[in-house]
N, C-alpha and C positions, 0 to 999 in steps of 0.2 A: 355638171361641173367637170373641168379637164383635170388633170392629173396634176397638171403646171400647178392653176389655180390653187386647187384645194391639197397642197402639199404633201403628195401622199408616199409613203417610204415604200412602195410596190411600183412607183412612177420605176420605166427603165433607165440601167445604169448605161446604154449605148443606145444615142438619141440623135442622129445629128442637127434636126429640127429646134431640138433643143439648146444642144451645144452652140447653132448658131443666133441663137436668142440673147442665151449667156454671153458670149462673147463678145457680141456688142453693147449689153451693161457694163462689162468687165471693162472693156479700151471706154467707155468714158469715163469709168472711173478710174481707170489709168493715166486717163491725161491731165485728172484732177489730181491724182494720190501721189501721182508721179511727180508732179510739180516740187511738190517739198522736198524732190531730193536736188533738183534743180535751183531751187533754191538757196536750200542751205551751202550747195555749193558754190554757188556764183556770190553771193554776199555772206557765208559765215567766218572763214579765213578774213574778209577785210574787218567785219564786227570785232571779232579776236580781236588781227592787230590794233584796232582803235582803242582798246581796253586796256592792252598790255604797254609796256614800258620802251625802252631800247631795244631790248631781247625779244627778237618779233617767232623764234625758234618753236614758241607754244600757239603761234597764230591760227593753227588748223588743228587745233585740237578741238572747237566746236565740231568741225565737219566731219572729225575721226569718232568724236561721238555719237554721231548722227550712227556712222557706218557699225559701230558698238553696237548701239542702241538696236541696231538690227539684226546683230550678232548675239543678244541677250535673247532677243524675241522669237527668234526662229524656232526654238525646241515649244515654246508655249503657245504660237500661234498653232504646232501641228496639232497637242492637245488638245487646245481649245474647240479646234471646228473637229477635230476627230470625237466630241465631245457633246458640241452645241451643234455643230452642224455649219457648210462655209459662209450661210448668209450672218447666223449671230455672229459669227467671228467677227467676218469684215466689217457689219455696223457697229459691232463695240470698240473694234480699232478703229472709225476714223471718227468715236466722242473724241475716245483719245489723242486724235489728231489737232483738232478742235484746243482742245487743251493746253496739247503741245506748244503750237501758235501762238497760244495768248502769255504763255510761259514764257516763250522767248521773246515775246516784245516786252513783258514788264520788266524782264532782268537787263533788257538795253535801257528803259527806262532806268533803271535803279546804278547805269552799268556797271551791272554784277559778272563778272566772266564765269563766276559757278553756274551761276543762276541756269545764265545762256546757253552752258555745257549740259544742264540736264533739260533745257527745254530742247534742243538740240536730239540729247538722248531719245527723249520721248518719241520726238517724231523721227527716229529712225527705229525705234519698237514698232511703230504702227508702219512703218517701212517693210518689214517684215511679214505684215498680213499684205502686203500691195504687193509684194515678191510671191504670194500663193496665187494673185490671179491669173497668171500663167498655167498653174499646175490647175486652176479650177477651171479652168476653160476646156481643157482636156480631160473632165471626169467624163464628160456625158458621151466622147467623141469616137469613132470609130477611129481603129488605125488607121487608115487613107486621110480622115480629116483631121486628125489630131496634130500633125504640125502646123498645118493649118488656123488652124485657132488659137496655139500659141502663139506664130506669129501675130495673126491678125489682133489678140489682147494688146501685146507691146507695142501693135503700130498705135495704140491709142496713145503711144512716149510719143510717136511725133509733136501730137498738141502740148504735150507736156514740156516738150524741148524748147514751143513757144512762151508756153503759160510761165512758166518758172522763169526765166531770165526777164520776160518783160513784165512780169510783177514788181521784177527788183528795179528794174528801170525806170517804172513808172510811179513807185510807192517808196522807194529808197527815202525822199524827200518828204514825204506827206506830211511826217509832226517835226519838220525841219524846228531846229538847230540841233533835233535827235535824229540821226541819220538811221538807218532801217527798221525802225522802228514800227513805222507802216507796213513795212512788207510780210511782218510776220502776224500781224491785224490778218493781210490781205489771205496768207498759210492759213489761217483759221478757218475763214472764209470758205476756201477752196474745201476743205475739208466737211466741212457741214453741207456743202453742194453734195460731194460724193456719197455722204450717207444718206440721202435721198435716193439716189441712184441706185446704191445697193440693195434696198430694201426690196425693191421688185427682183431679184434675183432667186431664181431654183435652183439648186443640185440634189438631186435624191443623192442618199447614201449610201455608202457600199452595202451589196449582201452583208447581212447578221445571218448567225446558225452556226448548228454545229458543221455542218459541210468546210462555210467560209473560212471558222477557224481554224480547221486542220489545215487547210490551205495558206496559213501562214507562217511563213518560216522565220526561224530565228532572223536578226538585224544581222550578226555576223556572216549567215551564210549569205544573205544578199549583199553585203559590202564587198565580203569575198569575192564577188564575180569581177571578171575580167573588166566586164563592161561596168558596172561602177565605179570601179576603179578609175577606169579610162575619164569615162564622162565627168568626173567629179572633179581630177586633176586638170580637164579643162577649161572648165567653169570654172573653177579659183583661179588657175591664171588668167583667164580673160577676163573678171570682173577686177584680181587682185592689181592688175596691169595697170589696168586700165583706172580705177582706184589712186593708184600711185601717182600715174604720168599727172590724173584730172585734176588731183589734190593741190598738188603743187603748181599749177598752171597759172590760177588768177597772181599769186604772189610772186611768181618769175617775170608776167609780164608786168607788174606793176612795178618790180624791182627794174626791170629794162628802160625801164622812163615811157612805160605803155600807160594808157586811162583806164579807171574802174572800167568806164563804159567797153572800152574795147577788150577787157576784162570778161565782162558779161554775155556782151555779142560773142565770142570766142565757145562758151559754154552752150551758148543756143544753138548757134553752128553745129558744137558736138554732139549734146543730145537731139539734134535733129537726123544726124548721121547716126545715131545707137539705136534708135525706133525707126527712122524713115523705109530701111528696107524690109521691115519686117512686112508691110502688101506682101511679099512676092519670096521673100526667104525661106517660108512656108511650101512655098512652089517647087523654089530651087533643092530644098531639102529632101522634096519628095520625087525630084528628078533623078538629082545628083548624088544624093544619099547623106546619112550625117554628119559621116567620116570627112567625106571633100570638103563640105561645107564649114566643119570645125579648123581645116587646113589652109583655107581661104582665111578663115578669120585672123589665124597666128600670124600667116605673112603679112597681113594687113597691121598688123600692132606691131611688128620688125620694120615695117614702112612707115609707121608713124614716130617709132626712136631715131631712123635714118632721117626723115626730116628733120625733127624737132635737132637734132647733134648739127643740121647744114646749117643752121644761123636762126636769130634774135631779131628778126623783125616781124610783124603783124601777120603778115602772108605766113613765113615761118608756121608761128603759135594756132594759126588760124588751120592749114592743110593739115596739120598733126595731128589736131584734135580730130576734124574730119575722119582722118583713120583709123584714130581711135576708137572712135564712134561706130565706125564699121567693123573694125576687129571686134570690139566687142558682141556688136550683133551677131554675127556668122557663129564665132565663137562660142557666144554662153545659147544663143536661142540651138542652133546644133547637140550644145552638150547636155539641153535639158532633153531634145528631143532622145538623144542616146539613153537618157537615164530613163525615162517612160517605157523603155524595152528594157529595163532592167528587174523590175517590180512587176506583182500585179495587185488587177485591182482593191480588192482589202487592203494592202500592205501599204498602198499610197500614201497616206498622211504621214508613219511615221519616217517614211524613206525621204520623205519632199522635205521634213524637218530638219530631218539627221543632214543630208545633203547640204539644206541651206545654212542650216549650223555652221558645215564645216568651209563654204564658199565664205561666211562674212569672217567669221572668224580669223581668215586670214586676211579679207578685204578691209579689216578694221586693223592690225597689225599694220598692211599696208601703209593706210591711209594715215594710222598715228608716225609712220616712219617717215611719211614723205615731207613735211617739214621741218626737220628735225636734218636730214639727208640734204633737203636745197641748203637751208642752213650753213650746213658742215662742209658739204662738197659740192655745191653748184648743180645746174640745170643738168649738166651733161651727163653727171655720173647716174642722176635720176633716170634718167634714159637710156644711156647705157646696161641696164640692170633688166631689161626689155627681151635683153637677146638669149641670156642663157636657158630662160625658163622655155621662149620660144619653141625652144630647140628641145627641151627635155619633152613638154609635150607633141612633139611631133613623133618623137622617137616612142613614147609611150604607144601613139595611133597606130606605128608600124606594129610594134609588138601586138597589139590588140588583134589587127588584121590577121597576122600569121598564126596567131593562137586559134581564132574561129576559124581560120582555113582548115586547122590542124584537125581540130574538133570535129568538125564535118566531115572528114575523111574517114575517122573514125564509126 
């Protein structure tokens, strides 16, 4: 019996055999797991305003909780598989997923906007474990393939980019004169596919011993480094950004006199552009290095507020997102790969935690700000809000660079 099979905690911790085994569980359960965030964003902002009154200013408060909900879970999903191990994690996150779904369709049934707000929640907790497939993909990998695999986990958002928008398209209607109500039937759905999927998944665990543990160093001195630092401020603005612009998109075009549909199409387009290049981002990373590749992504999210600020038609909302979708990619898949050279490997779980902690935490800030912001001050100022941070993270990369320049010479 192999190593694989009979799950043995002596199996090696750098495998790429294996790594490329994982990785392809991993992207289909990414095109599954991933769908829910897809989801809830392309249809949770319209459920809201269906619910709500005049005052449509709380409309995206489902979808800020989704991004919560992922923002509670991060410090407990690193527990739990630092604990149980990443296969128990990920199967008991997507029961919880399972759950989630049928939570948010009964509260449309009931239309409870509490309700919807914690099944919402839920499945942005079980968000949270589908945010470690990235970081699980890369336990077993050598450095040369380890961006590699990251990428190639999130190209499995491409299906995801499809799965989620045409869920909503095609299920919006199903217990018609309750408008989404199916779809979140359909989330459920999805969700109990991907725990079958996971269950054939390996990762051995890091070294145990006393060797390992000495080898790991306080949380502070690893935040300290230059390069967490760096990598972490990139990643919360490219996810928080990107957050912000996404949040607010289905209710500006519907405010423009645009259709749900062309609403939803808009999201798919996006998320097709946030995973689509991850094939080859992996490539470009290990060419061009993390730094370009994080640099590419920020100009690409200053090119999506510069559109989106040129005008209010389809084309508009539709290219924005586009670049959205790519800034984010270059952007967060770069900044993970910088953080992976910032740790090693024992210290992983709680640094992948701590990290994603601090990325949602602001991504859910964001996302509760962004309508509340279209609300108050219009499409423009939303976008306008694009460029400062741009620019601080650019200036952070320089500092970074001339610091390890500095280091080196030393």
């Amino acid at each position: 019996m192999s190593q694989i099979e009979a799950g043995a905690d002596d199996a090696p911790l750098v495998d790429d055999r294996l790594a490329r085994r994982n990785a392809v569980l991993l992207a289909s359960a990414q095109a599954l797991g991933g769908a829910s965030a897809s989801i809830v964003i392309a249809s949770g902002s319209l459920v809201g305003a269906g619910m709500l009154g005049a005052d449509k200013s709380l409309a995206t408060v489902p979808v800020s909780c989704f991004v919560l909900g992922t923002a509670f879970g991060t410090l407990p999903a690193g527990a739990i598989m630092q604990r149980f191990g990443r296969r128990a994690g990920f199967c008991g996150a997507a029961v919880l997923g399972v759950a989630g779904g049928l939570l948010s369709a009964f509260a449309i049934f009931q239309a409870s906007f509490l309700l919807f707000c914690l099944g919402t929640m839920a499945s942005g907790f079980v968000s949270a474990f589908v945010q470690q497939y990235r970081f699980a993909a890369a336990d077993t990998a050598s450095d040369g393939y380890r961006p590699k695999a990251i990428s190639f986990v999130l190209a499995g958002g491409v299906l995801a980019g499809i799965i989620g928008p045409q869920t909503v398209i095609n299920t919006a209607d199903l217990f018609a004169p309750i408008l989404f109500a199916g779809t979140y039937v359909a989330q459920a759905c999805l969700s109990l596919i991907s725990l079958f999927i996971l269950a054939f998944l390996w990762i051995p665990r890091p070294p145990r011993g006393g060797g390992a543990r000495g080898d790991v160093r306080p949380l502070g001195e690893i935040m300290a480094q230059p390069r967490f630092i760096v990598s972490a401020a990139c990643a919360i603005t490219s996810y928080a950004l990107m957050s912000l612009v996404m949040t607010a998109t289905p209710l500006a075009m519907i405010g423009c006199g645009l259709t749900q549909a062309d609403a939803a199409h808009a999201i798919q387009w996006h998320v097709l552009a946030m995973f689509g290049p991850s094939f080859f981002t992996g490539h470009l990373i290990a060419r061009f290095g993390r730094e370009r590749i994080v640099i590419v992504g920020l100009a690409l999210l200053a090119g999506c507020a510069a559109v989106a600020l040129s005008g209010v038609e389809v084309g508009h909302f539709w290219t924005a997102l586009i670049l959205l979708g790519l800034g984010w990619n270059f952007g967060f898949i770069g900044a993970t790969a910088m953080l992976a050279d910032a740790y090693r490997p024992q210290e992983r779980n709680k640094v992948q935690a701590v990290n994603d902690f601090l990325v949602f935490g602001f991504v859910a800030s964001a996302s509760f700000s962004s309508g509340a912001l279209l609300q108050a001050y219009g499409w423009s100022t939303v976008n306008t809000l694009v460029f400062p941070f741009t620019l601080l993270c650019l200036g952070l990369i320089a500092w970074l660079v001339m610091a390890e320049r500095a280091q080196s010479r030393l």
